[in-house]
N, C-alpha and C positions, 0 to 999 in steps of 0.2 A: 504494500500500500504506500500510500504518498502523505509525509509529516513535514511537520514545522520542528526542526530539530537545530539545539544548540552545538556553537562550534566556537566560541569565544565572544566576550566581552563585543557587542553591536553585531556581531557575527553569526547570524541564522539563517540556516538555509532549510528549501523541502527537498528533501529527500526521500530516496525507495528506503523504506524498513519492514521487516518480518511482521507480517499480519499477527495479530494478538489472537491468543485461543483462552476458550475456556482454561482456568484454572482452578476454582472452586466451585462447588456445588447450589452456591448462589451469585453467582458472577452472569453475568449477560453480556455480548457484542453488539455495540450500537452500531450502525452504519449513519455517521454523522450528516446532517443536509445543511446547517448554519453552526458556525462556531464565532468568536468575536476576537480583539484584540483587546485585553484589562489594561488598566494603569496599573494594574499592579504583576502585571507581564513585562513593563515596562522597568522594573526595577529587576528583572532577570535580564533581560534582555542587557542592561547597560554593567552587567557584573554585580552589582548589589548586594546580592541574597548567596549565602555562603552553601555549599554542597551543592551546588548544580553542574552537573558531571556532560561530558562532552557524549550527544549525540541525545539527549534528554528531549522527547517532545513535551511542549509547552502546550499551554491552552486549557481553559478549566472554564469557559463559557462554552457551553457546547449543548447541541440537542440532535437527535433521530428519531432513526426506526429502528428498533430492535429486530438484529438479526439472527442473532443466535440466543438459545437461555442454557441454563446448566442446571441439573436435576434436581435439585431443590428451589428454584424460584417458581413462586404462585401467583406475585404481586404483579405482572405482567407477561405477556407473551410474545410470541415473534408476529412481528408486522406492528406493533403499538406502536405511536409515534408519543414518544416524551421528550420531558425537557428533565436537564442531572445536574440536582443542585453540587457545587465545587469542593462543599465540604461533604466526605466521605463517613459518612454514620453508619453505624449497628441497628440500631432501633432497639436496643434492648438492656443498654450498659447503665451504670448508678446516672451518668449523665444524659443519653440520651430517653430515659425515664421522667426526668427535667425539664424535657425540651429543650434542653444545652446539647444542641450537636455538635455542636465543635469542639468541644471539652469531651467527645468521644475517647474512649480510653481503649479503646481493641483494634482500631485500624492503621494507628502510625506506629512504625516500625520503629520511625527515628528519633532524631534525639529530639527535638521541635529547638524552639527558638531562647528558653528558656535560660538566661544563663547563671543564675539560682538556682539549681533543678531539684537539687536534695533527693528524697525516693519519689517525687511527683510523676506520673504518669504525663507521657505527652497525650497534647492533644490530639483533634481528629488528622486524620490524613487528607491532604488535597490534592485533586488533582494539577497534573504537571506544575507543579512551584516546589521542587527542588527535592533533596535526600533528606533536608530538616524535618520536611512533611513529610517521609513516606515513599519521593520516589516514584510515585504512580506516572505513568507515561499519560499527557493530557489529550484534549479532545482537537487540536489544531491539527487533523487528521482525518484519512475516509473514516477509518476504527478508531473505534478506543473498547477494551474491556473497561465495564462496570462492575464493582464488587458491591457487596450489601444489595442487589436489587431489589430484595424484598423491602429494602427501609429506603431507597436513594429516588430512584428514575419516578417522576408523576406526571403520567398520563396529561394530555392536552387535547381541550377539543379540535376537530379535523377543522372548522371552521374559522379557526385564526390562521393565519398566518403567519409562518415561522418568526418571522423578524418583531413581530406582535407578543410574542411569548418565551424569546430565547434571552433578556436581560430577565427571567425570574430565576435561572441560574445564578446569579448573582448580583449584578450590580444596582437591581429593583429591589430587592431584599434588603440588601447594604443600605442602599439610603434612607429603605424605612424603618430600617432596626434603628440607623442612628437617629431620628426622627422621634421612633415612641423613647428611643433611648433619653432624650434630650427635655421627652416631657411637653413637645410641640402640642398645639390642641388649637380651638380657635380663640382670635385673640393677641395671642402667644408674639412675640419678638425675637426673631434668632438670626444671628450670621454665622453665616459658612465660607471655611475655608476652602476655597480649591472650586473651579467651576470646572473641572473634569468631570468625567460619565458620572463618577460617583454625587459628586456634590450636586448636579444639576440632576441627579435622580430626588436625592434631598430636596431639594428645590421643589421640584412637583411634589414629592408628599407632604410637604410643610403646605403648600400650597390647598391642596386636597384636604389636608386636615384642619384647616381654616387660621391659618398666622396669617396676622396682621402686618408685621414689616418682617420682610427676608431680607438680609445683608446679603452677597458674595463679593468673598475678596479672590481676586487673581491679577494677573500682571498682563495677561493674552487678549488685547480690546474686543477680537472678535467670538471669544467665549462667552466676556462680559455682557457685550451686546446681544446675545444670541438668550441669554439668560434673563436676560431686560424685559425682551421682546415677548417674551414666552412664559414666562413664568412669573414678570411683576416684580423680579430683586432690586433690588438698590444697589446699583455695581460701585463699586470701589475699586481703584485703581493701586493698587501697591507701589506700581514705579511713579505713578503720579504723586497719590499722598503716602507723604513719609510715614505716620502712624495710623492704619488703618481706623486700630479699638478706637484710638481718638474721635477720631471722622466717626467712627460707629455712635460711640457714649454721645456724642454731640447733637444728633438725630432723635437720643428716645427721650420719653419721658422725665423728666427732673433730672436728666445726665446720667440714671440708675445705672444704664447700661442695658444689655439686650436679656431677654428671660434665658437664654440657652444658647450657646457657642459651639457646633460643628467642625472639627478639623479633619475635615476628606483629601489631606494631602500627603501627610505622614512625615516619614525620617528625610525627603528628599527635599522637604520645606527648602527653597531660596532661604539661606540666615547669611548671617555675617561673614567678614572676612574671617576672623578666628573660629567661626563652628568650620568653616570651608575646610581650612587647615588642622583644624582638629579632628574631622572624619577622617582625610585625605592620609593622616599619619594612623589611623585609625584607633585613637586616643576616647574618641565617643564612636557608638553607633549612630548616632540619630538630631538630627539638625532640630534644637527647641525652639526655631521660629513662629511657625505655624501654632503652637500649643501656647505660647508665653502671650501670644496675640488673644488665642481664645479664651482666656485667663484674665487677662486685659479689660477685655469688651464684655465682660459677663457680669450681670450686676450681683448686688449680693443676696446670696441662698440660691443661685441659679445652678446652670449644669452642665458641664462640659461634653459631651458624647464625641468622642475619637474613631472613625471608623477607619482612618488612614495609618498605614501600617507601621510602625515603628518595633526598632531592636535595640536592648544594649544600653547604653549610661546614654543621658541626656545632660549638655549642657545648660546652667542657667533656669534650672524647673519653674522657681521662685514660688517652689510649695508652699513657702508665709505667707503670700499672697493667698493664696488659694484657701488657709487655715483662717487666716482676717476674714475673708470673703463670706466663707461658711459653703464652698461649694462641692458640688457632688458631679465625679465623674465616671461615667459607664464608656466601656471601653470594649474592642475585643473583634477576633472573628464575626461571623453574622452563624445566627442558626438559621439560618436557610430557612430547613422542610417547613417548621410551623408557619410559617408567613405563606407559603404557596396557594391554600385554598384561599384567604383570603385575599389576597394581591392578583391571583385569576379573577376572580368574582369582579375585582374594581378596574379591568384591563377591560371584562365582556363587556362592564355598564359606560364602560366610556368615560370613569376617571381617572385611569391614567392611561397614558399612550405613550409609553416606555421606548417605541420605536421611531421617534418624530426626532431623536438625537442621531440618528446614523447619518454619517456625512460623506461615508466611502463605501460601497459594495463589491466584492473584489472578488478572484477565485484563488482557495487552496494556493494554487500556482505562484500566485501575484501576493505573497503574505510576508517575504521579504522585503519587499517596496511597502506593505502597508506597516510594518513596524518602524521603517524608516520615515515614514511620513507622522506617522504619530508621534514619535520621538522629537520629530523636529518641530512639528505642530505648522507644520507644513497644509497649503490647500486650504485654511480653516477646519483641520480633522478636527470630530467632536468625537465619531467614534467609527470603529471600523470595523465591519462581519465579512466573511471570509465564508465561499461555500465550496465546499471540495467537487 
């Protein structure tokens, strides 16, 4: 078959690989028809994420038709067309009991990201993002095996169309978990970090769920404006004004600051000359730009929700801040599964339209040129699906 497979730091090629087979008893073969490009492929893609091994396919937005099953799956059959949420669950562990799939404790191999780890179990497994997860070959391919199908793959009616239903893999989910995460409701006040796929998902469910002012901070005019137009934010320019929160506190009510601060950008935050050089020597993981901002802008008793990925020592946290403040931060992978029934249900009725962000349609083939363009933010890319 034909993948999207790594070969060094900006260096991805498709290539022929060994078609995947059954290996356990509840494992299934998707025959993939859309798959997507993450931002957060994009931090494999540029070297980032440590244990990603040469010849690794990538891709963990992905959906098909199930080709094959293995003798123990009930939960679907060959010919279903589903959509596989990213994070890899059991359906049956002390956390997937929870409705914490990500905090899956039976399907990651690896060491996860943790670097305190003590006897903590890692979390769940993801697909294609690296040997930390797990290892799992991703969906930027015709195949991918699916493992857990009786807890992973959910069924999609034949009447949407793929591109209508393939961001509840992921990055639909993401910006609604950080959304209820954040406490949004109507009324509500929040800014968001990052006008990538993730944040401008945020964006529409802030939106949906009835906030009164949406902030977004980015530096890319034409995300900004794209975010405007569409969803009602209040764009903020980062290279224009120098202190974003400022510009934000300045906007709400009595200067309180905004009820909830979103950072959908993660460790790769734009920060200073010294976080630059203090990653570069890799002295910190994770650039405190993005997060000291949402800290900044958030009034007090409010709440930070972090959906953007960070690793590793942070400089600058300025947690006294944050202990003054009295705020509360929810953080974390997304649990997918639970969010699927209802985030189908509000796709059928027509409030959300998850697919009006795609700004490149492209084939398998052409998925070199579409990481390169994303990367560069190239074309006005918002987002890019890829069909084999």
């Amino acid at each position: 078959m034909r993948a999207l497979t790594y070969h060094g730091s900006h260096d991805v090629r498709v290539d022929t690989v060994a078609d995947p087979v059954i290996q356990e008893p509840d494992d299934i073969i998707l025959r993939v028809t859309a798959t997507a490009i993450c931002g957060s492929d994009l931090h494999l893609y540029r070297g980032k994420i440590p244990q990603v091994k040469h010849g690794d396919v990538f891709g963990h937005e992905f959906m098909g038709v199930v080709e094959e099953v293995g003798s123990a799956v009930t939960a679907v059959s060959k010919g279903d067309r589903v959509i596989v949420p990213f994070v890899i669950a059991c359906g049956s562990c002390f956390f997937c009991e929870m409705n914490l799939q990500a905090a899956c404790e039976t399907t990651n191999p690896g060491r996860g990201a943790i670097i305190n780890k003590k006897q903590i179990p890692s979390g769940a497994a993801l697909f294609g993002y690296s040997h930390l997860y797990g290892g799992m070959p991703g969906g930027q391919a015709e195949l991918v095996r699916v493992p857990k199908a009786n807890a992973g793959p959910f069924k999609v009616p034949d009447e949407l169309d793929d591109e209508q239903v393939l961001f509840l893999t992921d990055i639909l989910p993401t910006g609604y978990q950080a959304v209820i995460n954040a406490g949004v409701g109507r009324g509500s006040s929040v800014a968001i970090y990052g006008a990538g796929p993730v944040g401008l998902m945020a964006a529409a469910c802030a939106r949906m769920l009835g906030a009164e002012q949406i902030f977004m901070v980015d530096h890319h005019p034409y995300r900004l404006a794209y975010a405007q137009a569409t969803y009602g934010v209040i764009p903020i320019n980062f290279d224009k004004i120098d202190d974003p929160a400022e510009a934000i506190i300045e906007q709400t009510a009595g200067h309180r600051g905004v009820d909830a601060a979103i950072d959908a950008v993660g460790f790769e935050a734009k920060g200073s000359t010294t976080e630059t050089l203090l990653t570069t020597l890799k002295l910190e993981g994770s650039s405190g730009k993005a997060l000291r901002q949402c800290i900044a802008a958030v009034r007090r008793g409010g709440t930070v929700s972090v959906p953007g990925v960070y690793a590793g020592f942070i400089h600058g946290f300025l947690f006294g801040d944050a202990f003054d403040k009295g705020l509360t931060f929810k953080m974390g992978q997304t649990h997918v599964h639970g969010f699927l029934p209802e985030l189908l249900g509000c796709i059928q009725s027509g409030q959300l339209q998850p697919e009006i962000i795609i700004s490149h349609r492209m084939t398998l083939e052409e998925a070199t040129e579409g990481y390169r363009i994303f990367d560069k933010k190239e074309e006005d890319c918002r987002k890019v699906i890829l069909r084999p």
